[in-house]
C-alpha positions in Angstrom: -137.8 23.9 -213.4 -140.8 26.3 -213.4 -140.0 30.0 -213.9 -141.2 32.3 -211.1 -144.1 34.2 -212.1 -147.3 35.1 -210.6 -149.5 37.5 -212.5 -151.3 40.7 -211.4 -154.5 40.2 -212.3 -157.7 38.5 -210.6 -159.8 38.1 -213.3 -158.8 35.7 -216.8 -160.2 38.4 -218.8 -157.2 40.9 -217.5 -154.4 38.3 -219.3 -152.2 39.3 -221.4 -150.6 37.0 -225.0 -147.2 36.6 -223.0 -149.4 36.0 -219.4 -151.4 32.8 -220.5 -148.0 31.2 -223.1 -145.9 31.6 -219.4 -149.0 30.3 -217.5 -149.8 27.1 -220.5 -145.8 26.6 -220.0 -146.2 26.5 -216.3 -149.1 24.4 -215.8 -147.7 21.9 -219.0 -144.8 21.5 -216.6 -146.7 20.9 -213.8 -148.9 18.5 -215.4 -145.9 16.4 -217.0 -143.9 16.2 -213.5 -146.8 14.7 -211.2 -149.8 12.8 -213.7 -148.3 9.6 -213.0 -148.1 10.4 -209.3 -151.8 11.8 -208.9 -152.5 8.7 -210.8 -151.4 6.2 -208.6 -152.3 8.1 -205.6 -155.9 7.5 -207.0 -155.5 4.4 -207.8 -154.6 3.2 -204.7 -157.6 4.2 -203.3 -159.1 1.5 -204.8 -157.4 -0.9 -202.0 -159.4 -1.8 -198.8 -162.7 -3.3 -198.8 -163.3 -6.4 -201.3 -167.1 -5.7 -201.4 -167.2 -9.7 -201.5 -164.6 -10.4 -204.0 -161.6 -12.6 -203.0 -159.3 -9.0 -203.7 -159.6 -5.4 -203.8 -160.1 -3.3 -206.9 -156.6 -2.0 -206.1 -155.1 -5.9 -207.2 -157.7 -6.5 -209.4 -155.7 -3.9 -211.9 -152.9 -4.7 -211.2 -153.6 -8.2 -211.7 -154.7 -6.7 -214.8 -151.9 -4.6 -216.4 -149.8 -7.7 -215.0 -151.8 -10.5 -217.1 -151.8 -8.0 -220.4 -147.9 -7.2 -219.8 -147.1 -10.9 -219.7 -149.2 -11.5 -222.9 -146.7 -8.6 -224.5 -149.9 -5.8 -225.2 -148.6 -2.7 -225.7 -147.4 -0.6 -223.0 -150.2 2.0 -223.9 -153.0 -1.2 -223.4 -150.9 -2.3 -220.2 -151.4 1.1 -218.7 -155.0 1.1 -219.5 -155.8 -2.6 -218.3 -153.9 -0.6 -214.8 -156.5 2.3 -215.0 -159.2 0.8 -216.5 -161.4 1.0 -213.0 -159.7 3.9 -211.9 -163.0 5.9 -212.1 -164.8 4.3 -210.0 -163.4 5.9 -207.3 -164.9 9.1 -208.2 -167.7 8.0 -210.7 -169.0 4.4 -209.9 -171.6 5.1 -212.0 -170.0 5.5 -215.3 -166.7 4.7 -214.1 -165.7 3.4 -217.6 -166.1 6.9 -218.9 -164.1 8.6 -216.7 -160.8 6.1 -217.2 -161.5 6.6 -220.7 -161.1 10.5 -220.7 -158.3 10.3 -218.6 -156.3 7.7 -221.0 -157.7 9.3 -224.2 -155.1 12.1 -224.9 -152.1 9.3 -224.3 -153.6 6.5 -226.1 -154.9 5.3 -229.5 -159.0 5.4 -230.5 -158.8 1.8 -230.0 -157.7 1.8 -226.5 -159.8 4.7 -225.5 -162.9 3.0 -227.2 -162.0 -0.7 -225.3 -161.6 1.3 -221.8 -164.8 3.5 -222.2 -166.8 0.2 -223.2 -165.3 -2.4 -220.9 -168.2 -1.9 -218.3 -170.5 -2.7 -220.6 -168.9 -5.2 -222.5 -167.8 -6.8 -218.4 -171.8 -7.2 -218.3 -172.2 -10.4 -220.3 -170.8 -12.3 -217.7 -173.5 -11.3 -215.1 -176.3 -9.2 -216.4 -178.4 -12.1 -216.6 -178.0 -12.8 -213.2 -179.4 -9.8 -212.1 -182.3 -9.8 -215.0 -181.0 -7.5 -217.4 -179.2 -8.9 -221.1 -176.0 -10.4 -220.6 -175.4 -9.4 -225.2 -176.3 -6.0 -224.8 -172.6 -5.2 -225.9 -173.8 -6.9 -229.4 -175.2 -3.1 -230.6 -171.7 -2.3 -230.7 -170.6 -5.2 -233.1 -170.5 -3.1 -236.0 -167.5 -1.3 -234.3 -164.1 -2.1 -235.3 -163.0 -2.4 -232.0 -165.6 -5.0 -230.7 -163.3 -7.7 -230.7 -160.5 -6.2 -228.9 -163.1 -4.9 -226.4 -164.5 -8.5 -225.6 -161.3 -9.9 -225.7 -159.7 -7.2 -222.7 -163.1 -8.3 -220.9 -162.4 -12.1 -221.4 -158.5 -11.9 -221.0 -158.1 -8.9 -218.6 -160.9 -8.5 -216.3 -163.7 -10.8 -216.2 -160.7 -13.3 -214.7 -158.6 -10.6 -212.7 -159.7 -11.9 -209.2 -157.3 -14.3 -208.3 -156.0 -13.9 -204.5 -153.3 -16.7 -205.4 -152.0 -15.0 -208.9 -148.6 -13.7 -209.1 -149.5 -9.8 -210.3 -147.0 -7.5 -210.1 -146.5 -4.1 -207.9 -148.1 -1.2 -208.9 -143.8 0.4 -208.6 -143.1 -2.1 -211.5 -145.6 -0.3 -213.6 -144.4 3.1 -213.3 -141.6 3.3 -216.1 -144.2 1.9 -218.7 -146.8 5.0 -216.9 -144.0 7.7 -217.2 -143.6 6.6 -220.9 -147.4 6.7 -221.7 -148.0 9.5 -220.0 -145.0 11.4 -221.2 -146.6 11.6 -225.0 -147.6 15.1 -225.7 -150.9 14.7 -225.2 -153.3 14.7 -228.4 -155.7 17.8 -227.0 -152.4 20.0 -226.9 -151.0 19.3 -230.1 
């Protein structure tokens, strides 16, 4: 449980050493108790309209994290196949991005790298369709995470759609979330 403290001042410049180690204790706290919940909260904004698929975005990751769970990817890949559209609530322009900063300090390079990609790496199964060049992802083949990155595409979202496919609940995915997202998180180390 948080200490009580409020400081006195109104301006960051005013803190004191023992001011900002209670305050980084506080918010550390904070952050630790409800990231999972603000987390699902915006992830389940993603539910409603299908925007023409057979499901909503909502499903669609957890079809997701339910496909890489049953394939036995670890939890930390699980949890990002869950989030991996979780920007485009909020970004739907670089949506990708914004998953991947979220996962970064929780997750290995190679995970971060697959989620911040994916959008791109999604496009070779329609860019052509709409004119543009469904191999664009091939000026990242030099990367050592290519592969992994067309295989999440091929194995975890490109083929997350299904109406009639068993997925799980996003409630069976929070005790692998609490354990991802209870790693001291890289940037505070």
């Amino acid at each position: 449980m948080a200490e009580a403290f409020t400081v006195d001042w109104t301006e960051m410049a005013d803190g004191t050493a023992e001011d900002y180690r209670r305050l980084d204790r506080r918010y550390r706290e904070h952050a630790a108790q409800t990231l999972v919940e603000h987390l699902l909260t915006t992830l389940r904004l993603l539910e409603g309209p299908t925007l023409g698929y057979q499901i909503d975005r909502e499903r669609h990751s957890r079809q997701s994290a339910t496909r890489a769970l049953r394939n036995g990817e670890p939890d930390e890949f699980v949890a990002a196949a869950l989030l991996h559209d979780i920007g485009d609530v909020l970004a739907p322009a670089n949506h990708s991005d914004v998953a991947a900063a979220i996962l970064t300090p929780y997750v290995s390079e190679e995970t971060t790298w697959v989620v911040r990609h994916h959008g791109l790496f999604q496009g070779y199964y329609y860019f052509h369709h709409l004119g543009g060049d469904r191999d664009e992802r091939d000026r990242y083949c030099e990367s050592p995470h290519f592969d992994r990155c067309v295989d999440f595409c091929a194995s975890y979202d490109q083929n997350c759609f299904d109406p009639h496919y068993d997925d799980l609940q996003v409630e069976d995915f929070v005790p692998l979330l609490n354990e991802v997202f209870s790693r001291t998180p890289r940037s505070w180390d």
